[in-house]
C-alpha positions in Angstrom: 0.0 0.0 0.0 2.5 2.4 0.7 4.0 2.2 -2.5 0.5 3.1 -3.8 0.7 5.8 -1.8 4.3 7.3 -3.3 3.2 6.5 -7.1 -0.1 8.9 -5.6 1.8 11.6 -3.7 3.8 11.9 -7.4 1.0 12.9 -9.5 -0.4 15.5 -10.7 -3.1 17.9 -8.9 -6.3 17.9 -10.5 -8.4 21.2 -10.5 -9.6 21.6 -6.9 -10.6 24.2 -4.4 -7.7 27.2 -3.7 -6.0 27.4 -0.2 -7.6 30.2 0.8 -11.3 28.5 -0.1 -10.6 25.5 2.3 -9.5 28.3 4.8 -12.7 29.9 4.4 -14.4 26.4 5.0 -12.7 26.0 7.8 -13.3 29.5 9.3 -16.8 30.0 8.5 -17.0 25.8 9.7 -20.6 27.5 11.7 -21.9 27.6 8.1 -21.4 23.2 8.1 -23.5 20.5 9.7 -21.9 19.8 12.9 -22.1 16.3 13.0 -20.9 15.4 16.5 -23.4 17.2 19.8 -20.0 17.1 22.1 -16.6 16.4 21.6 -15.3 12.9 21.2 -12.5 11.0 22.6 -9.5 10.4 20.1 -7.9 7.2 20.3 -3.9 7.6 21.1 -2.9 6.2 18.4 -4.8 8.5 15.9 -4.2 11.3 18.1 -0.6 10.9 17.5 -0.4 10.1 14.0 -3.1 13.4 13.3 -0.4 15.1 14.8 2.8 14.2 13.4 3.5 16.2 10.8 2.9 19.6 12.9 6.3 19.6 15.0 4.0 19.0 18.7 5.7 16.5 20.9 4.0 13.4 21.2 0.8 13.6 23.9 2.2 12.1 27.3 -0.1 9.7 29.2 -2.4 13.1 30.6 -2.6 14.4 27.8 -4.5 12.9 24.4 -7.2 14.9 22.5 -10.9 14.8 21.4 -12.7 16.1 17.8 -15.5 17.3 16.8 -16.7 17.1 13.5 -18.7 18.9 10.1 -19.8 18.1 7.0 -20.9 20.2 4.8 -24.8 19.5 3.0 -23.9 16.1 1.0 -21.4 14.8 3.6 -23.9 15.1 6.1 -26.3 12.0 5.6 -23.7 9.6 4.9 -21.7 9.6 8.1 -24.5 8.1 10.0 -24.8 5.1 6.8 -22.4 2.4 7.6 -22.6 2.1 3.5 -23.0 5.5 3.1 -21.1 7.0 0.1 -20.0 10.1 -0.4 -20.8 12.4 -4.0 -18.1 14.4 -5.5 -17.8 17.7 -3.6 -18.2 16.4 -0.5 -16.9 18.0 2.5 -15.7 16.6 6.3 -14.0 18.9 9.1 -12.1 17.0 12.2 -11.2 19.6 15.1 -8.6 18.2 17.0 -8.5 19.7 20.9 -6.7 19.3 23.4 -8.3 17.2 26.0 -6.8 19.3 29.1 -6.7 22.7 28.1 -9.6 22.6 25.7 -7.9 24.1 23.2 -8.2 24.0 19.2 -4.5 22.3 18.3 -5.2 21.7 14.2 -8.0 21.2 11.6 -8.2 18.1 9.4 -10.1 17.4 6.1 -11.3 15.5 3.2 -12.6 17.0 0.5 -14.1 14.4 -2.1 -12.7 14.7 -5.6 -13.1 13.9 -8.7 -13.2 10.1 -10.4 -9.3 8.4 -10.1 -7.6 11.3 -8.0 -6.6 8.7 -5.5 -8.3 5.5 -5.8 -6.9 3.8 -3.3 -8.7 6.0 -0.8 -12.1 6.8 -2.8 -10.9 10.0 -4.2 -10.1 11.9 -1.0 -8.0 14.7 -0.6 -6.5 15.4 2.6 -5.6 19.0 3.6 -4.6 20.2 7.1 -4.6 23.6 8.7 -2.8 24.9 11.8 -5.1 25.6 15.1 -5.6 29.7 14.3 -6.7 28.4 10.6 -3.8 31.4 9.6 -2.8 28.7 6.6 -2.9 25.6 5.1 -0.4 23.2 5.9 -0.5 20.1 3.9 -3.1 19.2 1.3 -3.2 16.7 -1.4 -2.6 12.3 -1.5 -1.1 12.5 2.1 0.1 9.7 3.1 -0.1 9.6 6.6 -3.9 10.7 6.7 -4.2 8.2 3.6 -3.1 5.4 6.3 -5.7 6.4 9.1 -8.5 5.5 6.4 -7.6 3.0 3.8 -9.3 0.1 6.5 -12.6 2.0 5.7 -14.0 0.9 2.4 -16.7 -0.1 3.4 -17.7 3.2 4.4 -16.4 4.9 1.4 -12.7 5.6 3.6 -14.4 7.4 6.1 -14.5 6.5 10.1 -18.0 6.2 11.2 -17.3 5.1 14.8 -18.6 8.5 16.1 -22.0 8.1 14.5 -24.9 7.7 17.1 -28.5 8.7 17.1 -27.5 12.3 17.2 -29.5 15.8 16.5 -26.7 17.5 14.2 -26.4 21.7 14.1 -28.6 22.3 11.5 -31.9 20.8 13.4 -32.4 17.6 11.8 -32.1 14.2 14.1 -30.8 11.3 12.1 -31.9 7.4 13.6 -30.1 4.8 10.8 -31.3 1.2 11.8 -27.4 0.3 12.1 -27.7 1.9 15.7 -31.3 0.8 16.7 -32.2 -1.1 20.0 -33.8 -4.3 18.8 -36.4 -5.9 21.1 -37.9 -9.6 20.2 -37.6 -12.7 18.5 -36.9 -12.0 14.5 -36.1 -8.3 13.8 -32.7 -7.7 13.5 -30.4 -5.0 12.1 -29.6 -6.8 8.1 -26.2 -5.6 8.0 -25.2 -6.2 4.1 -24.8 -3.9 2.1 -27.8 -4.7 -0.6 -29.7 -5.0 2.6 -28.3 -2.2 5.5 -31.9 -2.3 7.4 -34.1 -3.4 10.2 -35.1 -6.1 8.5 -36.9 -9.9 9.3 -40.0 -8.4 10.8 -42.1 -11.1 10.8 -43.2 -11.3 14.4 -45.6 -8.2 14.8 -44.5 -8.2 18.3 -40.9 -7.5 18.0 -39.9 -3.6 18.0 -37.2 -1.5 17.7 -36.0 2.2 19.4 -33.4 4.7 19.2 -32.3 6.9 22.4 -31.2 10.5 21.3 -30.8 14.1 22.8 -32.5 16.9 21.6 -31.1 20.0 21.4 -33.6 22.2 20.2 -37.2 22.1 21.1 -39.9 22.6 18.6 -42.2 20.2 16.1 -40.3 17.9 13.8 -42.5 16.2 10.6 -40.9 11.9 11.1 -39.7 11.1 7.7 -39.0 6.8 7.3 -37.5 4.8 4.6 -39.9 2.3 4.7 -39.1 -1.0 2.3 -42.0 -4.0 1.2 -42.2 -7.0 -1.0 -44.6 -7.5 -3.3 -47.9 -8.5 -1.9 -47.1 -7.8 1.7 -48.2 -4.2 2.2 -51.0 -2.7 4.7 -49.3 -3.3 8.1 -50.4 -0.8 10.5 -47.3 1.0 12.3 -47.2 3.3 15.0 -43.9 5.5 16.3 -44.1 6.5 19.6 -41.7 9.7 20.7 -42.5 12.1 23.6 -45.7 11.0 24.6 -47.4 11.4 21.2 -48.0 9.1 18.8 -48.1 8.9 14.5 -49.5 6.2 12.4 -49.2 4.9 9.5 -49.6 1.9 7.0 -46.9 0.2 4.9 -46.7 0.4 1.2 -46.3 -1.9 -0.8 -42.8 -1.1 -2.8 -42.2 -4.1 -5.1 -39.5 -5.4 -2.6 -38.5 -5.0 0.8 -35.1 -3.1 -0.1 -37.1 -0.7 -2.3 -37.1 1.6 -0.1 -39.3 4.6 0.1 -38.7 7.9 1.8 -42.2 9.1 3.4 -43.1 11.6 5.8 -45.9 9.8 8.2 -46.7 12.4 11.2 -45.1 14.4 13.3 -43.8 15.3 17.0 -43.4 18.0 19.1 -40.6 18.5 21.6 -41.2 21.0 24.1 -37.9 21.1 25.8 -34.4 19.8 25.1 -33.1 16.8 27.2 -33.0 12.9 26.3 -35.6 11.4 24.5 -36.9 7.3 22.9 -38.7 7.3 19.6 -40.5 3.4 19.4 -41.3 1.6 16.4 -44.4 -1.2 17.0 -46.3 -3.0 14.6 -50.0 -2.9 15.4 -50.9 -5.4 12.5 -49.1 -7.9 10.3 -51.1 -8.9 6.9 -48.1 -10.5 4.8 -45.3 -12.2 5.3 -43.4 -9.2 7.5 -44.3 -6.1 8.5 -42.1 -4.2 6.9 -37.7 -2.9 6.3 -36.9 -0.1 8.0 -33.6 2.0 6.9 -34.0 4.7 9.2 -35.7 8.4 10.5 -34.8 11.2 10.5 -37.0 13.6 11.8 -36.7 17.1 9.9 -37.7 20.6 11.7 -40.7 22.3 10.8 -39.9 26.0 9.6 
């Protein structure tokens, strides 16, 4: 691989963003989706290799760091898809800071780039900036940040290990069924990739949940990517979040990963704090109730 990585580092740059557009990314990073409510741990081991080529000492046994990070609009949905891929343009922030003084210590990101730039990491170009975002201090087939990801195909090279039922900056609360709490005998989380769902409901009484914060209070409209075979349509759903309950009946879709994005109710928060959005089946006329890929419940303006 790391031959691969030398033959890459030797090519040419394709057309791309200027320096002092990533730096505007990065300063006006408010603008992004912030896809991570708090700051999360950094393991030592990426901590130290994100940091390598800035000339810090290596973190003693105290010290370490944690990240946050963004994604601008298309990046945004599939972080929180463990088959999630990522569309040309695509943009990720990762903060470093500093877990005991709190402080920013460097920016790094991936900006998603055209067809065969740098196929053995999907495309990606790496760029880093220094903690006052004052410049740009690497960019392009970097190695070492080429290293941290190429054990990620399956999530297009990017770490997903962060992404958890989560409300992200702009409003919107994303629930993919890869981090749903299954309850019951059959339904289970399908985790291939043609599959990626809650799939095998065939006992009505098995149920699923997520566990979530909100941040911001206010009435959200549930939208569900809802998947069914042929033939096995008209089970009767309910989702229950906050006290309050929506409805609504399966369609049929041709196949159970067909799936169908569908808005089906919605729910009012009216304060911030933890919450549990259910999913029960109330009837079963075919042979399963239904796939579920995920909800995402979307503010109401």
């Amino acid at each position: 691989m790391k031959a691969l990585f030398l033959l890459a580092l030797a090519l040419p740059l394709q057309a791309a963003p200027s320096d002092e557009e990533l730096l505007k990314f990065v300063k006006e990073r408010a603008k992004l989706e912030r896809l991570t409510p708090q700051p999360v741990d950094m393991a030592a081991k990426v901590s130290m290799l994100c940091g390598a080529d800035t000339g810090r000492k290596p973190e003693g046994p105290h010290g370490g760091a944690k990240f946050l990070v963004y994604g601008n609009d298309s990046a945004a949905m599939p972080v929180f898809d463990p088959w999630g891929s990522f569309p040309e343009g695509s943009l990720l922030l990762k903060e470093k800071i500093g877990r005991e003084d709190g402080k920013t210590q460097l920016f790094t990101g991936m900006l998603k780039r055209e067809k065969g730039y740098f196929p053995e990491v999907g495309d990606w170009e790496f760029f880093v900036t220094d903690g006052t975002v004052s410049k740009i201090t690497g960019r392009g087939r970097i190695a070492n940040c080429a290293s941290c990801h190429d054990d990620y195909e399956k999530g297009d090279y990017v770490t997903k290990a962060y992404a958890s039922p989560a409300q992200l900056s702009g409003g919107r609360i994303v629930l993919h069924s890869s981090t749903a709490q299954v309850q019951g005998e059959k339904l289970q989380y399908e985790s291939k990739k043609e599959k990626n769902t809650l799939g095998f409901w065939v006992n009505p009484a098995d149920w699923a949940s997520w566990h979530f914060n909100v941040a911001k209070p206010g009435t959200y409209s549930i939208h569900v990517w809802q998947g069914c075979g042929k033939g096995s349509g008209g089970s009767e759903v309910e989702m229950k979040c906050a006290g309050q309950s929506a409805k609504f009946t399966v369609e049929d879709t041709g196949h159970f990963q067909n799936f169908k994005e569908r808005e089906v109710g919605k729910i009012t928060f009216d304060k911030a704090g933890p919450q549990a959005l259910e999913v029960r089946a109330l009837s079963k006329p075919g042979a399963a109730v239904m796939d579920l890929r995920q909800v995402i419940l979307v503010p109401v303006k």
